[in-house]
N, C-alpha and C positions, 0 to 999 in steps of 0.2 A: 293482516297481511303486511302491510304500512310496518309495523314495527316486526317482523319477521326478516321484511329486507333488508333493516336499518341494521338489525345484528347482525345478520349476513356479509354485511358492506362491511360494519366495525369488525369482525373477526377477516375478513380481507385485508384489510387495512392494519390488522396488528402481524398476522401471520410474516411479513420482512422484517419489522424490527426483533419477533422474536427470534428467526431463525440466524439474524444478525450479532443479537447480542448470546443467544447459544451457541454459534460455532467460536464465539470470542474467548468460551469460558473450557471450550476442548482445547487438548494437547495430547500428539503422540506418546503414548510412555517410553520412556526411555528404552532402547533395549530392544524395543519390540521389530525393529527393522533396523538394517545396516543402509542408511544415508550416505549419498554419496558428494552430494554440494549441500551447500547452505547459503541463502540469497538472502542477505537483509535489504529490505529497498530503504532510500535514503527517505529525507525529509529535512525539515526547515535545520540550516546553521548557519552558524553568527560568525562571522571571521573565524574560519576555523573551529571553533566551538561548536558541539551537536545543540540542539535544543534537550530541555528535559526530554520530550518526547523520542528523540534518535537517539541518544544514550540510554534509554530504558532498552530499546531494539537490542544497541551495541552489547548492551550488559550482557541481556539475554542470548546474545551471539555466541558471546565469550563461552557461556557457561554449558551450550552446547556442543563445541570444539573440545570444549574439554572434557565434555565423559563421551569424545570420539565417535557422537553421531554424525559426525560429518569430515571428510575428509579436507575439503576444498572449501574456501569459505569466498563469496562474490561479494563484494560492496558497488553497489550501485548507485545512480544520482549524477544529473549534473549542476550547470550553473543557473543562476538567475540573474540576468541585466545585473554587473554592479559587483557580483559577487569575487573574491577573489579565489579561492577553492570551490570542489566541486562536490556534493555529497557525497561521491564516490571516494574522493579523498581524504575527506576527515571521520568519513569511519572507516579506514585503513590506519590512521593514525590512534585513534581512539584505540583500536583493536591490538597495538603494537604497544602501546603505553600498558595493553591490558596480559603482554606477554604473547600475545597469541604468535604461533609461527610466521614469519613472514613469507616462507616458501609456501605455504598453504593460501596465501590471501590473494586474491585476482581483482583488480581495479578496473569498473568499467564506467568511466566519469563522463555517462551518456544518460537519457532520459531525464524530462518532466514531467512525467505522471507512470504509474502503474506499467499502464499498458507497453509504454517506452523504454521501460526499463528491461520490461522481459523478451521484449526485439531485440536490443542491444545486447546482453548477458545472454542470448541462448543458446549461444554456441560455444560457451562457455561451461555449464549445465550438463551432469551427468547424472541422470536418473537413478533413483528416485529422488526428488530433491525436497528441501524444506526450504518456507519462506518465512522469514520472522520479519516478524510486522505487529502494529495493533492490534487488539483483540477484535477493534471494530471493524478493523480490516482485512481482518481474514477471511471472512467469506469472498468478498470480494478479489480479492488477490488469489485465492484459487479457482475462480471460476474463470479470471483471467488468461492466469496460467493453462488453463486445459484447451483454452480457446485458441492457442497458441500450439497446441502440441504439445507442453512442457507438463511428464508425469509428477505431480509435486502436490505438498500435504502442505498446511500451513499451521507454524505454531507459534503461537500470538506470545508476545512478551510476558508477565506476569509483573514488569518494572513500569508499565504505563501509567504517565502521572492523571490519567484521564480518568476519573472516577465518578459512580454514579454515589448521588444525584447531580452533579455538578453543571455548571451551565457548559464547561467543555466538554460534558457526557453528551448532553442531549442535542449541544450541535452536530457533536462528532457522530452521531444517529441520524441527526440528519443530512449528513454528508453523504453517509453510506448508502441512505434511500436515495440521493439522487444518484451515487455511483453505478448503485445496481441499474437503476434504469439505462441510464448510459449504456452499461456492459448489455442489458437483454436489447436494448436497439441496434447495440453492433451487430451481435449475436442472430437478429429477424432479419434487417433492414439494411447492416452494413454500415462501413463506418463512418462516410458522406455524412448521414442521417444521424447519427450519433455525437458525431465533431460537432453539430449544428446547437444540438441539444444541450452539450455538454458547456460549451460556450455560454450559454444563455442561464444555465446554472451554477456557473463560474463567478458571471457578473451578481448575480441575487448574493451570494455566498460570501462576497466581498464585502458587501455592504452589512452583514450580517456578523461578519468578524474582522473589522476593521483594521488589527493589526498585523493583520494579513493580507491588507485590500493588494495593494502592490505586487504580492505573488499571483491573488488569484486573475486580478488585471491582465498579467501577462498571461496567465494560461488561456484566459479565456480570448486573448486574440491572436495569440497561437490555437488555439481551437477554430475558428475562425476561417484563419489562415489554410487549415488542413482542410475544413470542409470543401472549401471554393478547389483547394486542388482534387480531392476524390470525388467529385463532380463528374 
């Protein structure tokens, strides 16, 4: 019995990462729907510079404006203590060095996390929309998005320099387990309980990838912050 529930536990316990790194390896096919936005959410840049990680996005931006599944393209992101552009900004720039329309681009140099980004941009947003983002983050960023009201599919890059086995694979796994939870405690319990949570996985995560303490530092007391006011 004893080892009956031990597999029981471990196939619970596998069941998020796989459904994590499955929906990372889906993408809409082309073609098969007419898209009307396209939302890349921002992420870490260096004076103006994307990281590898936001140009693999941008890349993948580009190359969906141009076989026309999207009309409207959203770049989202803002700043971080310090920063002088916004993520919003430098992948509008990225996107315009890459040819893309400039009438087609819409800057919303708002949000630090996910969730922020799709408050900000939603009224922006014309269904059905697509979100590109990492693979590991695509489950998550649609379950976001629905939570929100925003009818949208998500189609994970193919340029992520994030590979398994790598130790940035298996953080970036574990990011996404803490994300999920986050999102299913907004999702039960609301976001009070969630900001509370999410702080407290902020801080662990910093210490865990160091050269990013400073980012996650601030989210996590802006998390914080938001708890004490949804209170």
């Amino acid at each position: 019995m004893g080892m009956k529930l031990r597999m029981i536990a471990l196939a619970c316990s596998l069941l998020p990462s796989a459904a994590i790194v499955a929906r990372g390896v889906w993408r809409p096919r082309l073609g098969s729907k007419k898209y009307q936005s396209v939302i890349v959410l921002g992420t870490a840049q260096y004076n103006g510079v994307p990281s590898r990680q936001f140009a693999g996005r941008l890349q993948w931006t580009e190359r969906l404006w141009r076989a026309r599944r999207a009309m409207e393209v959203i770049t989202v992101g803002g700043k971080l203590p310090g920063d002088v552009y916004s993520e919003a900004e430098v992948g509008r720039e990225y996107l315009l060095k890459s040819h893309v329309d400039p009438e087609a681009i819409t800057v919303v140099a708002e949000g630090s996390d996910t969730w922020e980004s799709f408050e900000h941009a939603k009224e922006h947003l014309l269904a059905p929309v697509l979100i590109v983002t990492d693979p590991m983050h695509a489950l998550r960023s649609e379950w976001i998005a629905r939570l929100q009201g925003i009818r949208a599919v998500a189609s994970p890059t193919p340029f992520s320099p994030t590979r398994f086995p790598s130790k940035a694979w298996w953080l970036s796994l574990a990011h996404e387990h803490g994300g999920l939870a986050v999102v299913a405690l907004t999702a039960v319990l609301g976001r009070a309980k969630s900001y509370e949570v999410e702080s407290w996985l902020r801080r662990i995560e910093g210490h865990l990838r160091p050269n990013r303490k400073a980012r996650h530092e601030f989210l996590a007391q802006r998390s914080a912050r938001l708890a004490q006011q949804h209170r």
